[in-house]
PAPA-878633 format. One record per residue: y, x, z of N, C-alpha, C in turn; residue number from 1. Coordinates in nm, 3 decimals. Layout:
<atoms>
ATOM     n.y     n.x     n.z    ca.y    ca.x    ca.z     c.y     c.x     c.z   n
ATOM       Y       X       Z       Y       X       Z       Y       X       Z NUM
...
</atoms>
This chain:
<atoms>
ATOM     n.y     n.x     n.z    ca.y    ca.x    ca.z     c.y     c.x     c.z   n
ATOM   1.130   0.268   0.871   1.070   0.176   0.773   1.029   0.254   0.649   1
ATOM   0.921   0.211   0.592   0.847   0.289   0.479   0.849   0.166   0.363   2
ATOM   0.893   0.248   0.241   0.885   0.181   0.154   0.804   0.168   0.031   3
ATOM   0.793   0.118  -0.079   0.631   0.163  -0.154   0.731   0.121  -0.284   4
ATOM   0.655   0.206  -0.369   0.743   0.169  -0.473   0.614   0.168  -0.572   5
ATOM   0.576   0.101  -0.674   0.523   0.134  -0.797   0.540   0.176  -0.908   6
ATOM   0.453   0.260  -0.928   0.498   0.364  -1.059   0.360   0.394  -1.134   7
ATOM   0.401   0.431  -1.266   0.243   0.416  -1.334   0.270   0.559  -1.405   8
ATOM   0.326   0.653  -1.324   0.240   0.824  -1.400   0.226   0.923  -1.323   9
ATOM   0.220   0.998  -1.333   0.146   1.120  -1.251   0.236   1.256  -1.237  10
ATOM   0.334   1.306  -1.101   0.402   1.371  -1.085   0.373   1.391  -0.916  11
ATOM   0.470   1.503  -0.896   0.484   1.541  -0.761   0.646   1.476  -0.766  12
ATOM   0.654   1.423  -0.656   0.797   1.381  -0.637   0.818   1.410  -0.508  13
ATOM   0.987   1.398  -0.463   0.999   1.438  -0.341   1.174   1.405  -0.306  14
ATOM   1.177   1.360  -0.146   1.362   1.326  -0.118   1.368   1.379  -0.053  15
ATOM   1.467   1.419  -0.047   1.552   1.570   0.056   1.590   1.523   0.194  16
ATOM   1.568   1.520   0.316   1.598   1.478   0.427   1.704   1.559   0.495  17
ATOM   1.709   1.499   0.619   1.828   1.539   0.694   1.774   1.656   0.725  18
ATOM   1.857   1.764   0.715   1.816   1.898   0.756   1.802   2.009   0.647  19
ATOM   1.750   1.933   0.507   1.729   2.043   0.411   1.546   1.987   0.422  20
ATOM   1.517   1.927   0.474   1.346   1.881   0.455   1.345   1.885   0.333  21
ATOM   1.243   1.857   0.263   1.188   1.761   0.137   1.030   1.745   0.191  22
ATOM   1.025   1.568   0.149   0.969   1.505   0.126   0.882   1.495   0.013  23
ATOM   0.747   1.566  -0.035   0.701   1.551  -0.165   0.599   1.470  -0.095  24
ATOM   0.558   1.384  -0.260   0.459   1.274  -0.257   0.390   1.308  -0.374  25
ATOM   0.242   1.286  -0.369   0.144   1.362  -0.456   0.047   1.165  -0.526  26
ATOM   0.029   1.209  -0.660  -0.039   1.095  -0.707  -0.139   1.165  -0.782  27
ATOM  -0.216   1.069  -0.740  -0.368   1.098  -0.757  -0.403   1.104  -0.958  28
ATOM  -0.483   1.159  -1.018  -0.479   1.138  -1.203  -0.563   1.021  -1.167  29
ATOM  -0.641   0.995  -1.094  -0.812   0.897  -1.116  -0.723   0.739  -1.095  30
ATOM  -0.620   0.742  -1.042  -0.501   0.623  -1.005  -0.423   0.557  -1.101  31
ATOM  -0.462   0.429  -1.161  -0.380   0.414  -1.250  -0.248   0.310  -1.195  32
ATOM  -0.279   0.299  -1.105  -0.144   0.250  -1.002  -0.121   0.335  -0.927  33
ATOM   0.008   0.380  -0.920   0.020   0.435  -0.762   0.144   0.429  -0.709  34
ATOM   0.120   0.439  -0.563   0.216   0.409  -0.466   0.328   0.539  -0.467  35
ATOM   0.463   0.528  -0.447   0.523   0.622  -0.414   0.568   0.565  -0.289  36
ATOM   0.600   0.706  -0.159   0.658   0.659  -0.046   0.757   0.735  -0.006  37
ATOM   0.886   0.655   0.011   0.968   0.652  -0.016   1.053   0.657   0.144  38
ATOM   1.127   0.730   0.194   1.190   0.727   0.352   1.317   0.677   0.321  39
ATOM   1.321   0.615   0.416   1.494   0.558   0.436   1.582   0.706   0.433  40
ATOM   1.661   0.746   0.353   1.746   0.815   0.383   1.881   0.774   0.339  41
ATOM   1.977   0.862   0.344   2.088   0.848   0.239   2.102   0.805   0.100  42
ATOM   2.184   0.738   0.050   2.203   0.698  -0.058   2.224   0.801  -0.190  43
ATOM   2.300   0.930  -0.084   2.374   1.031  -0.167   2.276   1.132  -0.243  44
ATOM   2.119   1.100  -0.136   2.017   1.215  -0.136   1.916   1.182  -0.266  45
ATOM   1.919   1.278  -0.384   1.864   1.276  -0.485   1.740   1.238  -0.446  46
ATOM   1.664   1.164  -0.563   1.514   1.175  -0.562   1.457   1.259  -0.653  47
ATOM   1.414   1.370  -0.595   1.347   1.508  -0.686   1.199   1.523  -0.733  48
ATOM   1.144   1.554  -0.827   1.028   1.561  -0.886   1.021   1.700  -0.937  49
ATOM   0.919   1.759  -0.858   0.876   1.909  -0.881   0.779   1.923  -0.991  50
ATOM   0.881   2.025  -1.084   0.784   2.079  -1.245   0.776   2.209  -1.233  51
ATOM   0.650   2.249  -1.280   0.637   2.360  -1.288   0.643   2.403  -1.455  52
ATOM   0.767   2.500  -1.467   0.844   2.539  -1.637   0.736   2.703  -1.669  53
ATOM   0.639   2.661  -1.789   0.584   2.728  -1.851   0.624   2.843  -1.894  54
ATOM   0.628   3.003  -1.896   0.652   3.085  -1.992   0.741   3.091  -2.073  55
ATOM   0.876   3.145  -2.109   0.901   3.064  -2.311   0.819   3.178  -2.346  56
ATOM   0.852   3.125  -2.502   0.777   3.240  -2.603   0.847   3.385  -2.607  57
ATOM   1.012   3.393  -2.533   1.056   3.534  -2.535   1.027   3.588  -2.435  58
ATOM   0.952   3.565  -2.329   0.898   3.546  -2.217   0.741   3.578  -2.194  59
ATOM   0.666   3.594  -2.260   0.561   3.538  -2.223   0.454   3.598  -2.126  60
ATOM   0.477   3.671  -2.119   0.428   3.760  -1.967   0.494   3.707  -1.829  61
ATOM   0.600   3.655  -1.826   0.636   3.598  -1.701   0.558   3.516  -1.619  62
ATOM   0.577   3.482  -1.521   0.494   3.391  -1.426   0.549   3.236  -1.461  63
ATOM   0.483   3.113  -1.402   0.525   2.983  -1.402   0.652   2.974  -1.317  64
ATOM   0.743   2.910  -1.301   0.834   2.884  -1.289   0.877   2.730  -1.203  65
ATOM   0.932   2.744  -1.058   0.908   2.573  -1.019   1.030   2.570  -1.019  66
ATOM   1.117   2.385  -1.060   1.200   2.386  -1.029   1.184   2.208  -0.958  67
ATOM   1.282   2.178  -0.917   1.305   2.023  -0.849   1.390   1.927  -0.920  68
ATOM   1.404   1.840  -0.988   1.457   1.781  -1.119   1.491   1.655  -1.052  69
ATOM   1.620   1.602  -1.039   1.683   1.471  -1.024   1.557   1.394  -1.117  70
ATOM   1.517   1.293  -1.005   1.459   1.157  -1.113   1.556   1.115  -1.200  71
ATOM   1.693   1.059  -1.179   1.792   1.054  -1.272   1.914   1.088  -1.268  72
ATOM   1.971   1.068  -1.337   2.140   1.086  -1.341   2.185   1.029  -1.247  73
ATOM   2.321   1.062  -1.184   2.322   1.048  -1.043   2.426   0.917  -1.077  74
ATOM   2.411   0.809  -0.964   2.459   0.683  -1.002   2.589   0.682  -0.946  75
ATOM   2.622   0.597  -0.963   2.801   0.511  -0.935   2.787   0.499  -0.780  76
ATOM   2.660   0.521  -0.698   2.687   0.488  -0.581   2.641   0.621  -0.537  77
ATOM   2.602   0.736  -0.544   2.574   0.815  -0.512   2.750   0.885  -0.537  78
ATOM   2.831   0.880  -0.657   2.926   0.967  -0.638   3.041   0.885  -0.552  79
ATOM   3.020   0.761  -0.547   3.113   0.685  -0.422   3.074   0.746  -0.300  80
ATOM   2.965   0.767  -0.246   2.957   0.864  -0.136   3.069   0.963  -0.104  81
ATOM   2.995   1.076  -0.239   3.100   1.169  -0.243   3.299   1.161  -0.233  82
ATOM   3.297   1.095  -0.261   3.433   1.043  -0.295   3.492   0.961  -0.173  83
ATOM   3.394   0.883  -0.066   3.429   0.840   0.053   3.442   0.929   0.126  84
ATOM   3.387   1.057   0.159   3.353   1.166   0.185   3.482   1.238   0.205  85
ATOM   3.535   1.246   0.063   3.646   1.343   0.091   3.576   1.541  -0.032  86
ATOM   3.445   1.425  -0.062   3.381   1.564  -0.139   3.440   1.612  -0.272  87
ATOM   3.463   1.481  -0.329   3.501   1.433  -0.460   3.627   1.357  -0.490  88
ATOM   3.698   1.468  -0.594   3.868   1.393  -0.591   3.850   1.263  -0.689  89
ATOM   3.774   1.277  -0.786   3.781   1.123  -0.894   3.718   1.035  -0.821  90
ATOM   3.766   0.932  -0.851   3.729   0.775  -0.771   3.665   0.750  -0.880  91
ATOM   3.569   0.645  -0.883   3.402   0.634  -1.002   3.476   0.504  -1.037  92
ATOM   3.413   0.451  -1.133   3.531   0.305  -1.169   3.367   0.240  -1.240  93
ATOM   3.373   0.121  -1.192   3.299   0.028  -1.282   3.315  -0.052  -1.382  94
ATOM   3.232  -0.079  -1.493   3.332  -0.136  -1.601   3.247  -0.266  -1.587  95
ATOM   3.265  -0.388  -1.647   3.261  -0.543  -1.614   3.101  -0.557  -1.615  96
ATOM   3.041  -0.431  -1.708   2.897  -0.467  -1.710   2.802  -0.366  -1.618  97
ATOM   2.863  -0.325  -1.535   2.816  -0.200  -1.460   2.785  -0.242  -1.297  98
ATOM   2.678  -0.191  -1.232   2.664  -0.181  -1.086   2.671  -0.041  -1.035  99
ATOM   2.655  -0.046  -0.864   2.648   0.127  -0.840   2.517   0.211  -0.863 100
ATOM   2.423   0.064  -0.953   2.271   0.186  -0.988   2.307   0.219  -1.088 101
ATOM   2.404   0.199  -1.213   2.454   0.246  -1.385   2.481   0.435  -1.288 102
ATOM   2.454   0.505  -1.423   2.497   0.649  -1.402   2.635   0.646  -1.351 103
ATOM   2.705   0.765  -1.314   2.838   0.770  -1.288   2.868   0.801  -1.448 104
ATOM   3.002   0.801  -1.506   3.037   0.858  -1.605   3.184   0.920  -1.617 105
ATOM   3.246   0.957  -1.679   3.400   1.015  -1.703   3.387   1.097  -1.587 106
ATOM   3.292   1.199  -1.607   3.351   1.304  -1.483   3.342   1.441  -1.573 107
ATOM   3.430   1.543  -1.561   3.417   1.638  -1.600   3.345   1.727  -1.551 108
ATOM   3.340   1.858  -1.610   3.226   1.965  -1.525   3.304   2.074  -1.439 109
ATOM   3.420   2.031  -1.416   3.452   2.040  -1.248   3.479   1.929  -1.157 110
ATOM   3.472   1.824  -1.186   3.409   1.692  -1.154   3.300   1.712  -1.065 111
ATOM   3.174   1.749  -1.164   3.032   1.795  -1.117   3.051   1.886  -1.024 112
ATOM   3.118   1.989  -1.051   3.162   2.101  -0.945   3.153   2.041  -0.829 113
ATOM   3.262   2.007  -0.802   3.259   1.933  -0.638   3.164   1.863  -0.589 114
ATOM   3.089   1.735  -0.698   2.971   1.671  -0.604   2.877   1.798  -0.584 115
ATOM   2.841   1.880  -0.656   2.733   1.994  -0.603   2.759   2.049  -0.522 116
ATOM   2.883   2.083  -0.492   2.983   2.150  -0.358   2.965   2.108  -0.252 117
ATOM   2.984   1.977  -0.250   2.966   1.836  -0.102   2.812   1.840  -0.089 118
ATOM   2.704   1.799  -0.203   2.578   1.742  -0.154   2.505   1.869  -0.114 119
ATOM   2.546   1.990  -0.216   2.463   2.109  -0.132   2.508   2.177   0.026 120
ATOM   2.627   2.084   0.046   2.687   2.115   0.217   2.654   2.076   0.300 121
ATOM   2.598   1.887   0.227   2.541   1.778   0.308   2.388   1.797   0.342 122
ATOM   2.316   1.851   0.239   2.192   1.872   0.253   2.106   2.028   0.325 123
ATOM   2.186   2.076   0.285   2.184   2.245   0.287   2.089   2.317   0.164 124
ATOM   2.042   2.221   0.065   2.021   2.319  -0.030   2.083   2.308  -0.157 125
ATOM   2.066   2.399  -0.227   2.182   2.508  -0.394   2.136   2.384  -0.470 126
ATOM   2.182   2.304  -0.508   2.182   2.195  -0.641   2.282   2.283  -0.717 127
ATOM   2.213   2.233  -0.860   2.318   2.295  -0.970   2.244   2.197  -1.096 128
ATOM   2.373   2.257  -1.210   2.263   2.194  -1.342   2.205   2.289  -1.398 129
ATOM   2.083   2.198  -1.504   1.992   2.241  -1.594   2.052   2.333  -1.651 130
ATOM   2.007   2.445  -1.711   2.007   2.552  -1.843   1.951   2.446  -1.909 131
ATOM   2.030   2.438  -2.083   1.960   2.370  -2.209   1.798   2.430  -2.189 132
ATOM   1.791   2.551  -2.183   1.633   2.545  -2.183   1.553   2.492  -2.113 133
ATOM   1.608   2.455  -1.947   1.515   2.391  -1.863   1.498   2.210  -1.865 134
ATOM   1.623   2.159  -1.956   1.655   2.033  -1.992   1.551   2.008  -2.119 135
ATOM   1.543   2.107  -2.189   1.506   2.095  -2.280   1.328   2.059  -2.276 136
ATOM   1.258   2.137  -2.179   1.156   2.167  -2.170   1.117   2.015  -2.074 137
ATOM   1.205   1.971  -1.973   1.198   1.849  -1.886   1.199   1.739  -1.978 138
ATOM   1.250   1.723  -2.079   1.291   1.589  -2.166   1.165   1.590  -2.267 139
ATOM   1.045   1.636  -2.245   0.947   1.607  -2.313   0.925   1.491  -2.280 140
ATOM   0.795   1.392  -2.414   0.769   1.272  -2.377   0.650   1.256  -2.384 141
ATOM   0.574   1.184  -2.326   0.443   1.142  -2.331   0.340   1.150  -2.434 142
ATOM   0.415   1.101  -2.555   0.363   1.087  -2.663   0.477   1.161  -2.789 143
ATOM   0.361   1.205  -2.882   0.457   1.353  -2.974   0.532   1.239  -3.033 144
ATOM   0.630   1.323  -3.042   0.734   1.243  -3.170   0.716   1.242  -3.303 145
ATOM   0.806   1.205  -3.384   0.781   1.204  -3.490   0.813   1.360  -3.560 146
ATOM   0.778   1.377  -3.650   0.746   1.512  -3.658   0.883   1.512  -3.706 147
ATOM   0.951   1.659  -3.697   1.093   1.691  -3.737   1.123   1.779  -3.806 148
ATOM   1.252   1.724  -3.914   1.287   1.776  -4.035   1.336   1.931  -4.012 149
ATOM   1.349   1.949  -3.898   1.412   2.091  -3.893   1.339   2.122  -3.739 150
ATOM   1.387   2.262  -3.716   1.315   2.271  -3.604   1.428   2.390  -3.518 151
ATOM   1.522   2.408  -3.560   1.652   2.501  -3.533   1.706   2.354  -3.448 152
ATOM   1.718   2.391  -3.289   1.747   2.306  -3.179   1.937   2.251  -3.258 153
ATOM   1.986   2.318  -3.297   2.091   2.296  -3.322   2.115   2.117  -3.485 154
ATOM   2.017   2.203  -3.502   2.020   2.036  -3.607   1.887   1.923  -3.528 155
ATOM   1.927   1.919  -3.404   1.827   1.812  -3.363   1.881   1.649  -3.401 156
ATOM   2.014   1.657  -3.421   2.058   1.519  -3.499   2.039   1.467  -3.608 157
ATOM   1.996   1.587  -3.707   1.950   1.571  -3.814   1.799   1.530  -3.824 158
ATOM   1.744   1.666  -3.755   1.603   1.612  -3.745   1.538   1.503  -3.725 159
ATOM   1.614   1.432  -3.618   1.581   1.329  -3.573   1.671   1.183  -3.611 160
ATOM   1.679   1.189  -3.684   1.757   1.086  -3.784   1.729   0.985  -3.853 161
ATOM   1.632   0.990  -3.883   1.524   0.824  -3.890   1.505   0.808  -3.764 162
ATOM   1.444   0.870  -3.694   1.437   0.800  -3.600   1.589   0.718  -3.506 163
ATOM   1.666   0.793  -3.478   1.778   0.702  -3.458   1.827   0.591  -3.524 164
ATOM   1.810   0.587  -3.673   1.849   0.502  -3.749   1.740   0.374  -3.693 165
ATOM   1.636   0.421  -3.655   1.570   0.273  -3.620   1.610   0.208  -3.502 166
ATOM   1.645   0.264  -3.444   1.661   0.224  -3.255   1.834   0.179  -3.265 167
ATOM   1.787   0.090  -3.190   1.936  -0.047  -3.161   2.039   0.036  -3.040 168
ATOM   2.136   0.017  -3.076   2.249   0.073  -2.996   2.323   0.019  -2.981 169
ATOM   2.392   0.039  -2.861   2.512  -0.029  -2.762   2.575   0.109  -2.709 170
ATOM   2.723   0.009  -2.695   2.816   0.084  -2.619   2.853   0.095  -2.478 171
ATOM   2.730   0.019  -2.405   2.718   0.028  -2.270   2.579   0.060  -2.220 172
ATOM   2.602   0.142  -2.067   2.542   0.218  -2.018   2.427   0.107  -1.968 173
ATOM   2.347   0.132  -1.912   2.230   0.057  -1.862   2.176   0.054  -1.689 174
ATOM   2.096  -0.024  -1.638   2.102   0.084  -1.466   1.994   0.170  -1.504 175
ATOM   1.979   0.270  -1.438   1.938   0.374  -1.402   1.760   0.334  -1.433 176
ATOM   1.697   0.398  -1.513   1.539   0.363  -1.531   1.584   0.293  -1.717 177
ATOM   1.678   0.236  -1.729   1.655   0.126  -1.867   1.676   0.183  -1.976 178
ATOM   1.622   0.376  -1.994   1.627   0.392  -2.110   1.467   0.466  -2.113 179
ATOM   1.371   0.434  -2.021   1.211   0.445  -2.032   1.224   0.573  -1.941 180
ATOM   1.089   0.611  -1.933   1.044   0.747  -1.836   0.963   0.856  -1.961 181
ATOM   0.987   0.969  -1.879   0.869   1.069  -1.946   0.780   1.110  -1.919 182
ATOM   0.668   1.218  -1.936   0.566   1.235  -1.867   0.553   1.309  -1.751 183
ATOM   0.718   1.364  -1.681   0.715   1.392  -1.531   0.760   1.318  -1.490 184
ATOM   0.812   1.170  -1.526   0.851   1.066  -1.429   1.019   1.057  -1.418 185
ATOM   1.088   1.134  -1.511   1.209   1.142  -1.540   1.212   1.050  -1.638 186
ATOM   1.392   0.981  -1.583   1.418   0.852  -1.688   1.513   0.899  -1.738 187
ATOM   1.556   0.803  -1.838   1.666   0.812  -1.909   1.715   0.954  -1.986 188
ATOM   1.662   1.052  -2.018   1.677   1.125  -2.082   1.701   1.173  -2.238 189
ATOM   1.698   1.049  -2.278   1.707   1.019  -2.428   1.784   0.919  -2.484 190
ATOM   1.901   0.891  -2.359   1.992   0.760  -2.355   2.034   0.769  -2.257 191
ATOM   2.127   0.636  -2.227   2.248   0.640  -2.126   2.374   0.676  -2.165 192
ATOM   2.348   0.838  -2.112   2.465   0.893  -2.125   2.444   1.024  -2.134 193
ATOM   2.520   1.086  -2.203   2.546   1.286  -2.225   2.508   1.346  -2.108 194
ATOM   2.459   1.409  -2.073   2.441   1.497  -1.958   2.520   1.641  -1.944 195
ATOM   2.555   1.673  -1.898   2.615   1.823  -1.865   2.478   1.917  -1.862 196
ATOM   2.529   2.080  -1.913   2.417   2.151  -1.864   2.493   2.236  -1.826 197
ATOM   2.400   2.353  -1.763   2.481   2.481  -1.713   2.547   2.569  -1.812 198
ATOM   2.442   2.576  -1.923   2.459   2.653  -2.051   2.585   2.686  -2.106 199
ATOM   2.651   2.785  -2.114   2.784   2.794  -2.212   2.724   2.750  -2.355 200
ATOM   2.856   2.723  -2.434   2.853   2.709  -2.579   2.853   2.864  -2.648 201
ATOM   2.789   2.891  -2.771   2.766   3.021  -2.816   2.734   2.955  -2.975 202
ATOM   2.779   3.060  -3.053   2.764   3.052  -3.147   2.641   3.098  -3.229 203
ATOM   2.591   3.201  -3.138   2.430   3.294  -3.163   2.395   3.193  -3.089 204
ATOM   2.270   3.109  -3.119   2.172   3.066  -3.012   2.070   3.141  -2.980 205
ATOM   2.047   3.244  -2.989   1.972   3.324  -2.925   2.001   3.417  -2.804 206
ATOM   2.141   3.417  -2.827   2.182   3.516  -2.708   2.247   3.386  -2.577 207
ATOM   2.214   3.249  -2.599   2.254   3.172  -2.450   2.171   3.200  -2.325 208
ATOM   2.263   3.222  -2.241   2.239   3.233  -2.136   2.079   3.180  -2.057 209
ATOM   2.015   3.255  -2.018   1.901   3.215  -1.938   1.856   3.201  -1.811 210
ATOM   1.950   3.261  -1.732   1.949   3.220  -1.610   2.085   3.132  -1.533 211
ATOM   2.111   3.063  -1.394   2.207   3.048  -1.427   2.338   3.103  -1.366 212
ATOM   2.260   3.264  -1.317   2.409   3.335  -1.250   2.467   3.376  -1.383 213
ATOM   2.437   3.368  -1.492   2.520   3.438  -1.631   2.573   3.320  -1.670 214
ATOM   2.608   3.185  -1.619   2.636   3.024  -1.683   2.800   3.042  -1.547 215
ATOM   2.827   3.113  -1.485   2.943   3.060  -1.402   3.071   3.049  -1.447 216
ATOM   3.044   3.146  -1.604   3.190   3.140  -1.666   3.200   3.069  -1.794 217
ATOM   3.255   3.041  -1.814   3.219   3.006  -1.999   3.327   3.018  -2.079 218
ATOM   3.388   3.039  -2.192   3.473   3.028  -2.228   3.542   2.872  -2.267 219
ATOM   3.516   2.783  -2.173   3.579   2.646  -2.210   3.456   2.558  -2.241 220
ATOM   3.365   2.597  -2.272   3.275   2.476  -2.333   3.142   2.478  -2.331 221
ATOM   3.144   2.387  -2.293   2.962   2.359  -2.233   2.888   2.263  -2.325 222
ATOM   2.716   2.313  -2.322   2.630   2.217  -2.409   2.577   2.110  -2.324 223
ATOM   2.617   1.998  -2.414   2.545   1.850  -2.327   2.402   1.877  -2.439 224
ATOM   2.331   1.760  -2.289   2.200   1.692  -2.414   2.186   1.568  -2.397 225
ATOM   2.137   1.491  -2.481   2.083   1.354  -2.454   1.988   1.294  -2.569 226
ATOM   2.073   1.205  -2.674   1.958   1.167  -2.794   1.979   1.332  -2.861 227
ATOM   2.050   1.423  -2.873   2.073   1.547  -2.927   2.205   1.652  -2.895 228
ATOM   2.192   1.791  -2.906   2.291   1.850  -2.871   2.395   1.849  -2.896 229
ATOM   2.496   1.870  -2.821   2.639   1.825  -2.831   2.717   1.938  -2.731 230
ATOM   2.848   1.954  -2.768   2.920   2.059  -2.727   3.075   1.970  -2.624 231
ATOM   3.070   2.034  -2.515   3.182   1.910  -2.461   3.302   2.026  -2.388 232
ATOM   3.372   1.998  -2.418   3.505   2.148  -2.342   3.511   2.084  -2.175 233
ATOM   3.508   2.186  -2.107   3.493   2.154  -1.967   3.597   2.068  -1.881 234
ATOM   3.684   2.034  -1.942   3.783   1.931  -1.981   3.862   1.927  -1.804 235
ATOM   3.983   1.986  -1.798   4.066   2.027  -1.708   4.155   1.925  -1.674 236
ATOM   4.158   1.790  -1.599   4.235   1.695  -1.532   4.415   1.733  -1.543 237
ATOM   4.419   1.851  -1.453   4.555   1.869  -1.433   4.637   1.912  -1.599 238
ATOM   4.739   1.843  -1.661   4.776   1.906  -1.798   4.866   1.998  -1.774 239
ATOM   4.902   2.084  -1.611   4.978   2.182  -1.596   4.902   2.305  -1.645 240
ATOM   4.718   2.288  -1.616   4.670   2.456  -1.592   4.565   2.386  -1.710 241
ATOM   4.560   2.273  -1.760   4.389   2.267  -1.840   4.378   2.374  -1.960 242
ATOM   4.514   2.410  -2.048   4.577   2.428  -2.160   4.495   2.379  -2.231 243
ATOM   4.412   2.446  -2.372   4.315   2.360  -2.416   4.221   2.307  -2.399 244
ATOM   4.161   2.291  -2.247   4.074   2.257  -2.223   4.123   2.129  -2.118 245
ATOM   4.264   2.059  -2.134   4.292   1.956  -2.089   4.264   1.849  -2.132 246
ATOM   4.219   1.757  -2.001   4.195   1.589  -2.102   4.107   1.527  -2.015 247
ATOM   4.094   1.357  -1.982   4.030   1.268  -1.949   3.867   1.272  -2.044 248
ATOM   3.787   1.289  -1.909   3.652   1.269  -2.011   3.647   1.091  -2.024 249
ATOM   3.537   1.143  -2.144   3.476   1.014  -2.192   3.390   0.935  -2.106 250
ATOM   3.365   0.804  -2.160   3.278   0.693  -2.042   3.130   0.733  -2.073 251
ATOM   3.118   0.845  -2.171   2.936   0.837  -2.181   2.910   0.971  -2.123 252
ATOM   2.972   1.034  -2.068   2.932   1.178  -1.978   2.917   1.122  -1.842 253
ATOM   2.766   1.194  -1.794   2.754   1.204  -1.684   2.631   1.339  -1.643 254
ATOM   2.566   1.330  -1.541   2.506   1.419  -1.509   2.384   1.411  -1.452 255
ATOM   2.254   1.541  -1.431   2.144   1.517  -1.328   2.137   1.638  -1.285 256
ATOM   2.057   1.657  -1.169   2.044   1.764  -1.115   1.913   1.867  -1.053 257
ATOM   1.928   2.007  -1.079   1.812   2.041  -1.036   1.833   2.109  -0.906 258
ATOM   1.711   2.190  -0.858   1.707   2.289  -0.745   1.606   2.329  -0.769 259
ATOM   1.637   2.511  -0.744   1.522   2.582  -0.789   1.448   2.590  -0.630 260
ATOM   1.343   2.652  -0.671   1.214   2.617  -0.577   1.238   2.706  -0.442 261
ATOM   1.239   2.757  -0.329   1.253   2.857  -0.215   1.117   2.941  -0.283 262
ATOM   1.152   3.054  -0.274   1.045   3.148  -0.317   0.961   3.156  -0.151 263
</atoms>
């Protein structure tokens, strides 16, 4: 059975099939409707949208760059998979206003560990998370923002501070799509919930990590993103081995995921 979905922007998208397939679907620019088609698969199996990541400026002789970008944060029913599975030790919990399309949340980033462990076993290809730079560069929006008071990534809360002050807030999560799209067709990136990245925490921001075999260690603490950067300790379940990095995460962490391209 084939399914059609409507969507009103312009990306390559694509779902991972049994085997390690992917499925990309191409939309036309001259289309101001268009169809996405969509295969019955698994529940567990991300829906990916292929970007191609520009140059940076320390960079700029390099070639383009493809990677495969979770449409969103992975939901309450995608990590129940995992967790029926046997992939994933935390059980996902719903709270009174939540379904299994709301993000997952309270998982730590060995939490994440394991679902990437299980789905890249289930699928056969390397899922991992974003580098802040590749999050960074994905969470563009359609239309420029308002121009910003600073431009040092580290005061992006500041910068962007009227603007938060205008926008209405709640303490609950939303389903999956209800915090808008961007101009690759990625939602929720500017709400919901915190995201994990690969990135260690550093005190030089110039010397963070850029690829992500130099992200496997960190000293305890990792950069989230969402309305702005934020620093979250990789937060260790067991209080025999966490030492300071022990503790129950919070209900607004959760996660998305990429895969870099097969050369």
């Amino acid at each position: 059975m084939i399914k059609y979905l409507n969507l009103s922007f312009i990306v390559f998208t694509g779902i991972l099939l049994g085997g390690g397939a992917l499925l990309v679907s191409h939309y036309s620019e001259k289309t101001s409707r268009m169809d996405a088609v969509l295969a019955d698969t698994p529940q567990y199996h991300p829906r990916l949208i292929r970007i191609e990541l520009e140059p940076s400026s320390t960079q700029p002789t390099s070639q383009p760059r493809v990677i495969y970008v979770a449409y969103s944060e992975v939901s309450i029913a995608q990590w129940q998979s995992c967790y029926e599975d046997g992939g994933c030790g935390y059980k996902p919990k719903m709270r009174s206003n939540e379904t299994p399309h709301h993000p997952v949340t309270k998982v730590s980033y060995f939490d994440v560990e394991e679902f990437i462990a299980w789905l890249s076993g289930k699928t056969g290809q390397q899922f991992r998370l974003p580098l802040e730079s590749e999050w960074n560069y994905i969470s563009q929006d359609v239309i420029s923002p308002p121009k910003k008071l600073f431009d040092d990534p580290r005061l992006a809360w500041a910068a962007d501070y009227v603007t938060f002050l205008e926008r209405p807030t709640t303490n609950k999560t939303k389903e999956i799509g209800g915090h808008g799209i961007n101009k690759y067709g990625l939602v929720d990136l500017r709400g919901n919930v915190w995201e994990w990245t690969q990135t260690c925490w550093n005190t030089d921001y110039s010397t963070l990590q850029t690829s992500p075999e130099k992200t496997k260690t960190c000293g305890g603490v990792r950069i989230m993103q969402g309305e702005h950067r934020s620093y979250q300790s990789e937060l260790i379940r067991d209080p025999k081995i966490g030492g300071c990095s022990v503790g129950s995460p919070p209900n607004n962490i959760g996660f998305r995921l990429v895969m870099d391209a097969v050369p």
